[in-house]
TORKOL-103822 format. One record per residue: residue number from 1; residue in three letters; x, y, z of N, C-alpha, C, CB in turn. Coordinates in steps of 0.2 Angstrom, whole numbers, always signed. Glycine has a CB too. Layout:
N
REC  seq  type    n.x    n.y    n.z   ca.x   ca.y   ca.z    c.x    c.y    c.z   cb.x   cb.y   cb.z
REC  NUM   ALA      X      Y      Z      X      Y      Z      X      Y      Z      X      Y      Z
...
END
This chain:
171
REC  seq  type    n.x    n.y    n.z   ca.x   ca.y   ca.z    c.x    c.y    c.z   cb.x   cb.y   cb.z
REC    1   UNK   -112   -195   -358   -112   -195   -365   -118   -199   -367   -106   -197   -368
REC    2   UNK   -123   -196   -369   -129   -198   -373   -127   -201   -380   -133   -192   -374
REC    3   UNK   -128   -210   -382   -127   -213   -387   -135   -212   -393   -123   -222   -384
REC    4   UNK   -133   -210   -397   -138   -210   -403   -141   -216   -404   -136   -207   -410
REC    5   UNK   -148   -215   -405   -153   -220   -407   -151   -225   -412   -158   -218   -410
REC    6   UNK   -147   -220   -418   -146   -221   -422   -138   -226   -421   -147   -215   -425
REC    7   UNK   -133   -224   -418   -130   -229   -414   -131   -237   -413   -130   -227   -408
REC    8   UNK   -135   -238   -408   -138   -240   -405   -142   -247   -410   -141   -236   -401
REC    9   UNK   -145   -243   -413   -148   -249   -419   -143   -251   -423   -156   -247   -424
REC   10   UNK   -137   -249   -424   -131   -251   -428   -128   -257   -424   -127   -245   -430
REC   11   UNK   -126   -254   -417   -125   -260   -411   -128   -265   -413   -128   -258   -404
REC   12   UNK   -132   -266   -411   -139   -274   -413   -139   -274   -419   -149   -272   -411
REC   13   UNK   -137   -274   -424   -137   -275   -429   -131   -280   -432   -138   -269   -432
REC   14   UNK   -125   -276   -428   -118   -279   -428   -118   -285   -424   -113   -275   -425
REC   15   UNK   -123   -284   -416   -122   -290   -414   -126   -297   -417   -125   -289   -408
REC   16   UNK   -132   -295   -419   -137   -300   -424   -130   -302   -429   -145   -295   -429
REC   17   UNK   -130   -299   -436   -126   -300   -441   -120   -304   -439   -124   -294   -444
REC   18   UNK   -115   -301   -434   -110   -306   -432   -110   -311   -431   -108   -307   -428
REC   19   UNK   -116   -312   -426   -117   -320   -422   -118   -322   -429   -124   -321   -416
REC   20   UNK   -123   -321   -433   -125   -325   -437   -121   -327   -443   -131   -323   -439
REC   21   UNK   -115   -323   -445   -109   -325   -447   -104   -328   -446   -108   -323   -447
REC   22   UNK   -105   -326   -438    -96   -332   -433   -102   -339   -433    -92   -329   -420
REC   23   UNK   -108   -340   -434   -111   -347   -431   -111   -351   -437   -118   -347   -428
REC   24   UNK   -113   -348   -445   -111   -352   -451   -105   -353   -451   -112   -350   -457
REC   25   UNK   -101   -350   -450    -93   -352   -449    -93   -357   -443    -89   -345   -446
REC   26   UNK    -93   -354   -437    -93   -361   -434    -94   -368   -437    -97   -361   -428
REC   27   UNK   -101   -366   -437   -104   -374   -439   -104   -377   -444   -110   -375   -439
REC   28   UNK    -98   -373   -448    -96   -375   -455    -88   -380   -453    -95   -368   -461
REC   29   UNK    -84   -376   -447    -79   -380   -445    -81   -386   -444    -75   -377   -441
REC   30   UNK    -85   -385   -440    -88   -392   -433    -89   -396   -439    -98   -392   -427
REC   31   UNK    -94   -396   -444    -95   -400   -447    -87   -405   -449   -100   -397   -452
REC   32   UNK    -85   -401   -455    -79   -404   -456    -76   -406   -452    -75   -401   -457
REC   33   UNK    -74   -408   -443    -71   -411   -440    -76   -415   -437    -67   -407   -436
REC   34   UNK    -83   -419   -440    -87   -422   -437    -91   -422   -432    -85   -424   -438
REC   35   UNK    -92   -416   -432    -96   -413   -428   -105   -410   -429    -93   -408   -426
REC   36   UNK   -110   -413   -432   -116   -408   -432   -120   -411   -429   -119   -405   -439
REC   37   UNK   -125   -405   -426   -131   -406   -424   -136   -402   -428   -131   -404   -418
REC   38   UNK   -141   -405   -427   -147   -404   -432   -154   -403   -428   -149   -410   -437
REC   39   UNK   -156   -398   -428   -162   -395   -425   -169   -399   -428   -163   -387   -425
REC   40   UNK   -173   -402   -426   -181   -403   -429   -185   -396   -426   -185   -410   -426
REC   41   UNK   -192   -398   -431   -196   -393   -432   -197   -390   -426   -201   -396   -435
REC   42   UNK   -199   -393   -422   -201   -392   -416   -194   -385   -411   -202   -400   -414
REC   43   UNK   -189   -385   -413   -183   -380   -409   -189   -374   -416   -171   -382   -411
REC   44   UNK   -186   -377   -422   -186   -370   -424   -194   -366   -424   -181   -370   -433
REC   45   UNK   -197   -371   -422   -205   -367   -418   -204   -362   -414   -209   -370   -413
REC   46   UNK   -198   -367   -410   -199   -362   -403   -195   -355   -405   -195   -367   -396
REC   47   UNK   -189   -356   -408   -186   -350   -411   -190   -345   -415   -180   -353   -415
REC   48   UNK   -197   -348   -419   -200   -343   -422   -204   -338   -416   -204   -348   -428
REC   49   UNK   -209   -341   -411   -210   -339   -405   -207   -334   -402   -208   -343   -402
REC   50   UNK   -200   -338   -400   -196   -330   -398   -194   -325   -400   -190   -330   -396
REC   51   UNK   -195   -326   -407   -195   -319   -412   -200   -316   -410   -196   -321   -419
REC   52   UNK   -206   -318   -412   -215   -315   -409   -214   -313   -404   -221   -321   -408
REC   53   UNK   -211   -317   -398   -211   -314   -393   -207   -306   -392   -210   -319   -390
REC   54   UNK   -202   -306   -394   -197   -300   -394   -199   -293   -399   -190   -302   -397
REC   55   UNK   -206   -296   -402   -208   -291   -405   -214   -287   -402   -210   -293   -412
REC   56   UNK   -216   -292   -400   -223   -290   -394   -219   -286   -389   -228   -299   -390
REC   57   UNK   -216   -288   -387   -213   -286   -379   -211   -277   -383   -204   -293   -376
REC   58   UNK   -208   -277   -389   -202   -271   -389   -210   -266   -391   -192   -271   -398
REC   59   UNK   -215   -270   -395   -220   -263   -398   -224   -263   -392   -226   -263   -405
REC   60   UNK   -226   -267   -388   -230   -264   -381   -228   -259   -377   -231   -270   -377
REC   61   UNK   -220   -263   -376   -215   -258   -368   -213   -251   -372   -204   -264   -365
REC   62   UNK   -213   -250   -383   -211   -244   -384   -219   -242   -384   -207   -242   -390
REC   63   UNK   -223   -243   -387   -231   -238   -386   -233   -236   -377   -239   -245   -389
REC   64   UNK   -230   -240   -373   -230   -236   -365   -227   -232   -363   -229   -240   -360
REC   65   UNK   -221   -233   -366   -217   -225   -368   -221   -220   -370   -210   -224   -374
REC   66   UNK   -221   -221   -377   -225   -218   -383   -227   -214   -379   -229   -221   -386
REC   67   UNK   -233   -217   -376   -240   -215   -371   -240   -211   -367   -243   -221   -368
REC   68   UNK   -235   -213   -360   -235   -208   -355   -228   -207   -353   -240   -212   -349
REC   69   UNK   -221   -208   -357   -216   -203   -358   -214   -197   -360   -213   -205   -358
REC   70   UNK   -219   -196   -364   -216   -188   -368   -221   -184   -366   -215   -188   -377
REC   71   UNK   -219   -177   -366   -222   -170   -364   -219   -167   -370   -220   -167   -355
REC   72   UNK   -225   -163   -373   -222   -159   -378   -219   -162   -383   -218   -157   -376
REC   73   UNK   -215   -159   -389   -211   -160   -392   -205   -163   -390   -211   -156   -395
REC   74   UNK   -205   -170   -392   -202   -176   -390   -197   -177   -397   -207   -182   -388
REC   75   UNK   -191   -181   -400   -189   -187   -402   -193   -191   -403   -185   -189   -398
REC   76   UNK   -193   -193   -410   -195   -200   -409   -190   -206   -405   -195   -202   -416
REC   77   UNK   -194   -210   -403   -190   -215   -398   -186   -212   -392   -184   -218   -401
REC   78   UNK   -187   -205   -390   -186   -201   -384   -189   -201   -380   -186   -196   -384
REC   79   UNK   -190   -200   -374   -195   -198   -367   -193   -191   -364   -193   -205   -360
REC   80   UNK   -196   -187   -361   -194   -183   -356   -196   -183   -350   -195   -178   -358
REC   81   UNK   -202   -189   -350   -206   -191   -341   -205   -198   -341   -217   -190   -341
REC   82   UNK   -205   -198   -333   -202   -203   -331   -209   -208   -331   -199   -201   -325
REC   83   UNK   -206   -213   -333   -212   -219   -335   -211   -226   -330   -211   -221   -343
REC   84   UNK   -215   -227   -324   -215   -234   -320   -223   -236   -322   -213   -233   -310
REC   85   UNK   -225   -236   -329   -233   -240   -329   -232   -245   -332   -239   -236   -332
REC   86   UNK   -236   -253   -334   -237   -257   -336   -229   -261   -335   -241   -255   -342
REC   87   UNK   -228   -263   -339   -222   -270   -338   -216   -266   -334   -218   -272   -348
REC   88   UNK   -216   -258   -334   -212   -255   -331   -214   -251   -323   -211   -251   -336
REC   89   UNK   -218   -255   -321   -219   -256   -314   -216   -261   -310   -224   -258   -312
REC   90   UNK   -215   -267   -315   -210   -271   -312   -203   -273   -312   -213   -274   -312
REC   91   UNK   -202   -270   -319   -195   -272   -320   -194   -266   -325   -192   -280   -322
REC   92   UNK   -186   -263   -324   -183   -255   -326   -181   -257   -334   -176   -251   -321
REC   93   UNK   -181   -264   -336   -179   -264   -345   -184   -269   -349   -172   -267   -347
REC   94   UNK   -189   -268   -348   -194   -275   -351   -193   -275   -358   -203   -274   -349
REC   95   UNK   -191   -269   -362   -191   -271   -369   -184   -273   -370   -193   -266   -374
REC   96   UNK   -178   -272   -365   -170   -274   -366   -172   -283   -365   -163   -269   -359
REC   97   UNK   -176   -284   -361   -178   -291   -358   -181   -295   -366   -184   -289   -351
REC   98   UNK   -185   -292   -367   -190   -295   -376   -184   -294   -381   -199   -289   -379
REC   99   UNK   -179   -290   -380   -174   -291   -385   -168   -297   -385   -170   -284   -385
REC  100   UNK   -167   -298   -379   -164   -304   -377   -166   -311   -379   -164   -304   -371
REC  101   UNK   -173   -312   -380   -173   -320   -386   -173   -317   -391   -180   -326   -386
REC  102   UNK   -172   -311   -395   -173   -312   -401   -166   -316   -405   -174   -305   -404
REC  103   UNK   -160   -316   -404   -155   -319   -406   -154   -326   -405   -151   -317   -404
REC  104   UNK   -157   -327   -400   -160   -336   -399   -166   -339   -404   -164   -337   -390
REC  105   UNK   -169   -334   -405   -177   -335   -410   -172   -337   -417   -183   -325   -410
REC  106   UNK   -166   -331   -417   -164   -333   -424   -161   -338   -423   -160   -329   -427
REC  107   UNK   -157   -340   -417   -152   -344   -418   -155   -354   -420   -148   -342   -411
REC  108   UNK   -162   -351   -415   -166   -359   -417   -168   -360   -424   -173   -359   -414
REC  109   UNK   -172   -354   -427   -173   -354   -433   -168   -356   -437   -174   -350   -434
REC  110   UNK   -162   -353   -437   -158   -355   -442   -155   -363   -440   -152   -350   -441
REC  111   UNK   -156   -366   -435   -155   -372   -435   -146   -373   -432   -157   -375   -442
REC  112   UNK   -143   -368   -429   -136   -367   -429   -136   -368   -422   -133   -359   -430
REC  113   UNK   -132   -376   -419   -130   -375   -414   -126   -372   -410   -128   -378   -414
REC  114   UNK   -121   -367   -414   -114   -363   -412   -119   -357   -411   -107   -363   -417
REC  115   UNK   -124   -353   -414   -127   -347   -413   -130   -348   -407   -131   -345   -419
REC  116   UNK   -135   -355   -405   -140   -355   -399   -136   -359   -392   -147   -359   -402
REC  117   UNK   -129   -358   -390   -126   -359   -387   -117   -356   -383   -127   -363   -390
REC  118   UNK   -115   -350   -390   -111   -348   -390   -115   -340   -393   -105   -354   -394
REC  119   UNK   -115   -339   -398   -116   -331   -402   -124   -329   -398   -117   -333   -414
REC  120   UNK   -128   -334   -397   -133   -329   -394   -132   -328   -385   -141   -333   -394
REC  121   UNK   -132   -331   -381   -127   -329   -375   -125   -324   -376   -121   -332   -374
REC  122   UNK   -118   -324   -380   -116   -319   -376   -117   -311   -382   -106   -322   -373
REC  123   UNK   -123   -313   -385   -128   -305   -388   -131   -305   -381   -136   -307   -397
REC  124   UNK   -134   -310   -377   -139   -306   -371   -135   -303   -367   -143   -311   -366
REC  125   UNK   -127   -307   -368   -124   -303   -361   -123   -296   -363   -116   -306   -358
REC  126   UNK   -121   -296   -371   -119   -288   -372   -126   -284   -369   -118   -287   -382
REC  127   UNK   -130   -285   -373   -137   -281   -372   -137   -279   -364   -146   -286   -375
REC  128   UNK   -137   -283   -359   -135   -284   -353   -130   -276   -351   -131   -290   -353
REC  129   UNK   -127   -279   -354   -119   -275   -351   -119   -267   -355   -110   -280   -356
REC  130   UNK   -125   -268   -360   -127   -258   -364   -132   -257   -357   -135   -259   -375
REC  131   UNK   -134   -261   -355   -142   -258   -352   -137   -255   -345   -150   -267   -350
REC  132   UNK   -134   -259   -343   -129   -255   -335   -125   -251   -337   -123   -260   -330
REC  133   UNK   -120   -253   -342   -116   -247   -344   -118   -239   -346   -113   -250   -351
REC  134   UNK   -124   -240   -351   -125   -235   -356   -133   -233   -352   -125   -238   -364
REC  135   UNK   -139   -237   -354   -144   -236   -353   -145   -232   -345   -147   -243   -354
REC  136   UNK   -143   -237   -342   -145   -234   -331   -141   -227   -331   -140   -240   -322
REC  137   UNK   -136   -227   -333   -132   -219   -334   -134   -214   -337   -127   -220   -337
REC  138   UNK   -139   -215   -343   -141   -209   -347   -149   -208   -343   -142   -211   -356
REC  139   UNK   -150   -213   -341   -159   -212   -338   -155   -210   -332   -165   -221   -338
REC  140   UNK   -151   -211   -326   -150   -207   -319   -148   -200   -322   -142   -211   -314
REC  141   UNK   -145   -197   -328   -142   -191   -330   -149   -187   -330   -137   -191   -337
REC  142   UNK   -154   -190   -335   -162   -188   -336   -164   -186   -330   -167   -193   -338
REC  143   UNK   -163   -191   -328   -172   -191   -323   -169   -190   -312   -177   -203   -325
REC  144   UNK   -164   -193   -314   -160   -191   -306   -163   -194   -301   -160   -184   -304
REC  145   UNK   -166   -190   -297   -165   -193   -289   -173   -198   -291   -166   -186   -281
REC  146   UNK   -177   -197   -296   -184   -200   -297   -180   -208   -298   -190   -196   -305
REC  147   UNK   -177   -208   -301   -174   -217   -307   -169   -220   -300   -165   -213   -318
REC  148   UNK   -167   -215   -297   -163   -218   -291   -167   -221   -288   -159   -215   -286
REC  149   UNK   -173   -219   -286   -177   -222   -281   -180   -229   -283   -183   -217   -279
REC  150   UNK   -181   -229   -289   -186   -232   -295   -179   -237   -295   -190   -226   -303
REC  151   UNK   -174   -236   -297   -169   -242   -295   -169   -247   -289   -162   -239   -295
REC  152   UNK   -170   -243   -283   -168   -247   -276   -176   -252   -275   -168   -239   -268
REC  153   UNK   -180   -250   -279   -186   -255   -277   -190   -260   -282   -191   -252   -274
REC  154   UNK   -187   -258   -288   -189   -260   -294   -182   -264   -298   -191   -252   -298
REC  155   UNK   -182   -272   -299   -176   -273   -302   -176   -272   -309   -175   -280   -300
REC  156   UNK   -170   -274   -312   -167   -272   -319   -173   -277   -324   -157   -275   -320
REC  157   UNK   -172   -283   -320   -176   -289   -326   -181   -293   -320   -169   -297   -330
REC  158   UNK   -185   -295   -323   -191   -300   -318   -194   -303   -323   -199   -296   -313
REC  159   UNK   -193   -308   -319   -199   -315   -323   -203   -318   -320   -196   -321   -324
REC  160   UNK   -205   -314   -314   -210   -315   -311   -216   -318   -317   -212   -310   -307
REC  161   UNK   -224   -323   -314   -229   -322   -323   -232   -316   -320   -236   -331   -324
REC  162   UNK   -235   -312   -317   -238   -307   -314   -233   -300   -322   -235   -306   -303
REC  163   UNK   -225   -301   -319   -224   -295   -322   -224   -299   -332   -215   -291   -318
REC  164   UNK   -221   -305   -332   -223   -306   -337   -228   -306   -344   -221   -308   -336
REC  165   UNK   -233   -307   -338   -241   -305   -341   -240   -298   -344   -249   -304   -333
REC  166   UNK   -238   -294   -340   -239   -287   -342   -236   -285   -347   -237   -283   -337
REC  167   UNK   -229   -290   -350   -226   -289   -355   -229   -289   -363   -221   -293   -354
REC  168   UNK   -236   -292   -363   -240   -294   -366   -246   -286   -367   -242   -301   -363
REC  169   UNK   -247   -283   -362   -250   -278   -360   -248   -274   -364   -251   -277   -354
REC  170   UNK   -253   -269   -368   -249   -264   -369   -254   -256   -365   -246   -264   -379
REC  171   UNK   -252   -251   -366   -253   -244   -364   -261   -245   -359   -254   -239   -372
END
């Protein structure tokens, strides 16, 4: 079963919005029982960063789609060729990977202890758990025995700096 695009960005939308709802909450209880922590300038830098960074990562790894996954009359945000070039030579989700600090980016920003310890977690683990559940299942249905092979030698995430240079690379 193929989940719509349109889905999908509702997904991340819910995850984002939640967290950032259950964490003013949280850090509204904490406080009242004498609990806060206060971020300086310097977190919510680094949170502004991971934002940049998750944006760079998602337009580079979608323009290498863009680029050398579609044949023909495509979908937008579809592919119909199989794509192992740039960031995706070395790992099979480099923009599921640049989506994963974007909820830490917020969560710094916002200055929310309970979002950058509890609500962003477990948004990476979700995204995580879409990318095995949903993502490797629809791309093995696509592309078949090509994505199996490309699974056995190519891992899900790398942090190598080599593959993370590339993340920066686009087409």
């Amino acid at each position: 079963m193929k989940v719509s695009v349109r889905m999908r960005w509702f997904a991340w939308f819910l995850f984002i919005a939640g967290g950032i709802s259950l964490s003013l909450w949280t850090d509204k209880i904490s406080e009242l029982h004498g609990f806060s922590v206060h971020f300086g300038a310097a977190a919510r830098l680094i949170g502004l960063l991971f934002i940049v960074f998750s944006f760079v990562v998602a337009r580079n790894t979608g323009k290498t789609l863009a680029k050398y996954g579609k044949e023909g009359s495509v979908e937008k945000f579809d592919t119909n060729k199989f794509v192992d070039k740039g960031a995706y030579s070395c790992m099979r989700h480099p923009m599921h990977l640049g989506l994963m600090f974007f909820p830490f980016g917020i969560a710094l920003l916002m200055g929310s202890f309970s979002y950058t310890v509890i609500y962003a977690p477990l948004t990476a683990l979700l995204i995580v758990i879409m990318v095995f559940t949903i993502e490797e299942k629809e791309t093995i249905e696509k592309f078949g025995s090509v994505y199996r092979e490309y699974k056995k030698r190519v891992p899900a995430f790398n942090l190598s700096p080599g593959c993370i240079k590339k993340l920066f690379q686009c087409c």
